[in-house]
C-alpha angles and dihedrals in degrees: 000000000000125000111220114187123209110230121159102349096297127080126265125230125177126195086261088064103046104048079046082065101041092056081046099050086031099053084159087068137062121235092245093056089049087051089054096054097042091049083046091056099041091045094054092048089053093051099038085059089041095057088048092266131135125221116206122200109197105232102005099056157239130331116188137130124245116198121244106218117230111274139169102260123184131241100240093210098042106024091231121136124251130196113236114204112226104248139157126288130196116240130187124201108187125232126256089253096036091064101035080066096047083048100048 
């Protein structure tokens, strides 16, 4: 049975999870199996981002990356400054139908 964990008004899933509801709602395949497709998805959308790409999920959203310029930044603990370099982020747009549910 899956643990969901309330957290901020809205429900938790880990990987774990996940891959726990996939093998339920998916009887014709093992959980290892399950576990090998979701690590394979998740994997190619890493790299695809990684390599300055974009996946797109009709329906669900956008994944891309947007770049953080270089700023001064301050040590919490201490007040110094502190360079930070610019780097990728991941970003996330979500998809039409993906909001008109969140909206309901």
């Amino acid at each position: 049975m899956s643990r969901h964990v309330q957290q901020h008004g809205g429900m938790s899933m880990i990987r774990s999870e996940l891959v726990d509801v996939l093998a339920q709602e998916n009887p014709g395949l093992s959980h290892r199996e399950i576990d090998t497709i979701v690590t394979i998805f998740f994997d190619e959308i890493t790299k695809q981002l990684a390599d300055g790409g974009r996946v797109e999920l009709r329906g669900f959203g956008a994944f891309s990356t947007r770049g953080r310029e270089a700023r001064q930044g301050r040590n919490p603990r201490t007040g110094a400054s502190v360079d930070i370099p610019s780097k990728k982020v991941p970003y996330f747009k979500p998809g039409k139908e993906m909001r008109a549910k969140l909206n309901v």
